[in-house]
C-alpha positions in Angstrom: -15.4 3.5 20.5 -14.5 5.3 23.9 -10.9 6.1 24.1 -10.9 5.0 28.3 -12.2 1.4 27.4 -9.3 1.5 24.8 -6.9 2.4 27.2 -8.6 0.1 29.8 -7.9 -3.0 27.5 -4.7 -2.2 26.7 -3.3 -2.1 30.2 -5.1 -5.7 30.6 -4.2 -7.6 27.3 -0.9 -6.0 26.7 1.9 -8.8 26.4 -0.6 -10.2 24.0 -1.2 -6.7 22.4 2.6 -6.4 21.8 3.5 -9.7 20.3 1.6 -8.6 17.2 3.8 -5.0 16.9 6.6 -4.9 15.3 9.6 -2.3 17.7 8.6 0.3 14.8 4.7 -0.1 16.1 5.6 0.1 19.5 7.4 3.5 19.4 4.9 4.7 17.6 1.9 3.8 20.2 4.4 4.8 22.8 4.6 8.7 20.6 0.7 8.4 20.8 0.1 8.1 24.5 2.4 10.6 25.6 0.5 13.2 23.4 -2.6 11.9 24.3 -1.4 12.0 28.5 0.7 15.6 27.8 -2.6 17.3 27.0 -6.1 15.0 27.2 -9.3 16.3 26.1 -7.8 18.7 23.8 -7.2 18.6 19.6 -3.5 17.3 19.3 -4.6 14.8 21.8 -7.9 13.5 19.5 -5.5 13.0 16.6 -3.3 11.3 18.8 -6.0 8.6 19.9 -6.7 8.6 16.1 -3.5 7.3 15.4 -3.6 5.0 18.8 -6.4 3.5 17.1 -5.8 3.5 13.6 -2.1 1.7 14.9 -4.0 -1.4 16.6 -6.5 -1.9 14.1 -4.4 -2.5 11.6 -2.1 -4.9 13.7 -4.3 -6.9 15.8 -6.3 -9.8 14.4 -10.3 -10.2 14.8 -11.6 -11.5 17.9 -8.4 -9.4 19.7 -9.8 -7.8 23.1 -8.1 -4.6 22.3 -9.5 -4.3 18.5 -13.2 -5.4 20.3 -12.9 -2.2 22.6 -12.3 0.1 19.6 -15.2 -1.7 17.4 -17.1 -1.1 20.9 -18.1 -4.2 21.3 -16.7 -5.8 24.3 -16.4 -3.4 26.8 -18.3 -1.1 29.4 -18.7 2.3 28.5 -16.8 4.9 30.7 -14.2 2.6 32.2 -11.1 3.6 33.6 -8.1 4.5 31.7 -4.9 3.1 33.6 -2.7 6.0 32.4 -0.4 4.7 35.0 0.0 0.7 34.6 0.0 2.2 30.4 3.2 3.9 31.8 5.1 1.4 33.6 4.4 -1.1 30.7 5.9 1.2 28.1 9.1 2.4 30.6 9.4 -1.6 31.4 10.4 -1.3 27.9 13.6 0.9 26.9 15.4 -1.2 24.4 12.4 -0.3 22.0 11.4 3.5 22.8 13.4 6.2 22.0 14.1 8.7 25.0 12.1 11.1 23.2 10.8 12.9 20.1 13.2 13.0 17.4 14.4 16.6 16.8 11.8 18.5 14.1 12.5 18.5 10.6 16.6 19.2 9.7 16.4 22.6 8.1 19.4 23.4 5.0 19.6 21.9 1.6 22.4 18.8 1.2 23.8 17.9 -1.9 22.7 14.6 -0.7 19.2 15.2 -1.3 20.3 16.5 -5.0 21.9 13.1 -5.2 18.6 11.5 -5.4 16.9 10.0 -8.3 14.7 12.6 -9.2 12.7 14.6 -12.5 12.6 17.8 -14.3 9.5 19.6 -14.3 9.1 19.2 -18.2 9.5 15.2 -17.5 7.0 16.0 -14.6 4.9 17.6 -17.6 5.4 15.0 -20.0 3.9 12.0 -17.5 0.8 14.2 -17.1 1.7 15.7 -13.9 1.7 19.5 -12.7 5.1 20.0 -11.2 3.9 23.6 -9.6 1.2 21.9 -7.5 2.0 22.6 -3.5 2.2 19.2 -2.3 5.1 18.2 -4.5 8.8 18.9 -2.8 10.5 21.1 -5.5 14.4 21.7 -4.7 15.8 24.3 -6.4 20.3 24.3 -5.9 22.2 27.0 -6.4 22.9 26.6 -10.1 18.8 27.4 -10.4 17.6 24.3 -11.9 14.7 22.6 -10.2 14.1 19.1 -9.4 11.5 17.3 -8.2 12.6 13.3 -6.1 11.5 10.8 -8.1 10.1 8.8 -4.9 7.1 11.2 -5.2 5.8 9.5 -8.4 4.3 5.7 -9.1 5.4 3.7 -11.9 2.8 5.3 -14.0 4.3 8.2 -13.2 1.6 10.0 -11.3 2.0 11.3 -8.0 1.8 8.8 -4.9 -1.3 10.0 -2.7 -0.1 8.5 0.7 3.4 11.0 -0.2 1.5 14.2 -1.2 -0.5 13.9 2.0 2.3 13.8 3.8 3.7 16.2 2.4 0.9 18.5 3.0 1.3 17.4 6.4 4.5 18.4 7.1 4.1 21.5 4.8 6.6 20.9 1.9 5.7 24.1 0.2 7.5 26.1 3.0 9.9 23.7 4.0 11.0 21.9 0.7 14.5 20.7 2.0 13.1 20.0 5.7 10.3 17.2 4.2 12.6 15.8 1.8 15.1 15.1 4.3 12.3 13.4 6.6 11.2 11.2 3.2 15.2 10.5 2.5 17.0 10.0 5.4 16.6 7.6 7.9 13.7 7.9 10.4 14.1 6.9 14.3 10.4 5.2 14.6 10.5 3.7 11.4 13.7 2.2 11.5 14.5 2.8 8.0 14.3 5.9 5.3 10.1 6.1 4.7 11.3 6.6 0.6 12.6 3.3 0.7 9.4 2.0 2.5 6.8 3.4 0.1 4.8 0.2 -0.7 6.5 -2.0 1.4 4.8 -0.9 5.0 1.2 0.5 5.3 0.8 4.0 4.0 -1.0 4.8 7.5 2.4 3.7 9.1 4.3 6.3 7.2 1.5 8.9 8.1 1.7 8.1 11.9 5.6 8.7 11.8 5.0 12.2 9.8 2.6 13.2 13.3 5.7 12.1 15.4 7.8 14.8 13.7 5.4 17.4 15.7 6.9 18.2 19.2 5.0 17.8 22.0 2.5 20.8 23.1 
């Protein structure tokens, strides 16, 4: 797959590229490009063609022009990418994109977040879990007494692995209350709390809108 051929076929099939994304998609594909266009070539901008990819893949149907230029099988090698028509597309488009980033993780714990449905680390202990291991958010309130969201464990009580990477991502050990704000409240690209929508949209949906929390370099 050459990211430019990508690009190239996206500009070209793009009204029919968009009636299989849902607003949520589009935003998303939208945060993509501008990391990809803010600094091309470099690291941030590989995972952001990652995402680009990983996005249309799982939306597009076989046979879709688009989903044949990442499989590499459609397209020339080393054609253009129309950066600019990619542009005017997605600015012909303002109803679904948000005027930018939403702000980084809210820092300050909320009794909101204590509100939660969540477990004690001896019920943690009792399901066969660790409750000291780093990727688990761990709130500790002022009376001392820590709890761990219950939207961090399956039925079977073992920890999700789409949430653990996540919160790995956006580093839960140092910012406990930040991450489980992101996983509780509501989230701009998502259009909904990404708790709530554990199992119910693809777990490489909720890791896409994790990267968006990252501000542009």
């Amino acid at each position: 797959m050459a990211l430019p051929d990508v690009i190239a076929a996206l500009a070209e099939h793009w009204d029919d590229t968009v009636a299989y994304l849902e607003p949520r998609d589009l935003r998303l594909l939208a945060a993509s490009i501008r990391r990809i266009e803010a600094a091309p070539g470099g690291q941030r901008a590989a995972v952001a063609a990652a995402d680009l990819t990983t996005l249309l893949a799982m939306r597009l149907p076989p046979g879709h022009p688009v989903l044949d230029a990442i499989a590499g099988g459609s397209r020339l090698a080393g054609a253009p990418a129309d950066w600019s028509r990619i542009s005017d597309l997605l600015g012909a488009r303002p109803p679904t994109l948000p005027p930018a980033l939403p702000p980084a993780l809210p820092p300050a714990p909320d009794a909101r977040l204590l509100a939660a449905p969540a477990l004690t680390p001896p019920e943690v202990r009792d399901q066969g879990g660790n409750p000291d291991r780093d990727d688990l958010i761990r709130l500790t309130p002022a009376s001392g007494a820590v709890q761990l969201p219950a939207f961090q464990f399956g039925p079977d009580g073992r920890p999700i692995p789409v949430v653990l990477a996540i919160n790995r991502l956006l580093e839960a050990a140092a910012d406990p209350w930040g991450v489980a704000d992101w996983w509780l409240g509501r989230n701009a690209w998502l259009d909904g709390s990404p708790a709530d929508l554990l199992g119910h949209v693809d777990d490489a949906l909720l890791v896409l809108a994790a990267r968006a929390e990252f501000p542009e370099e």
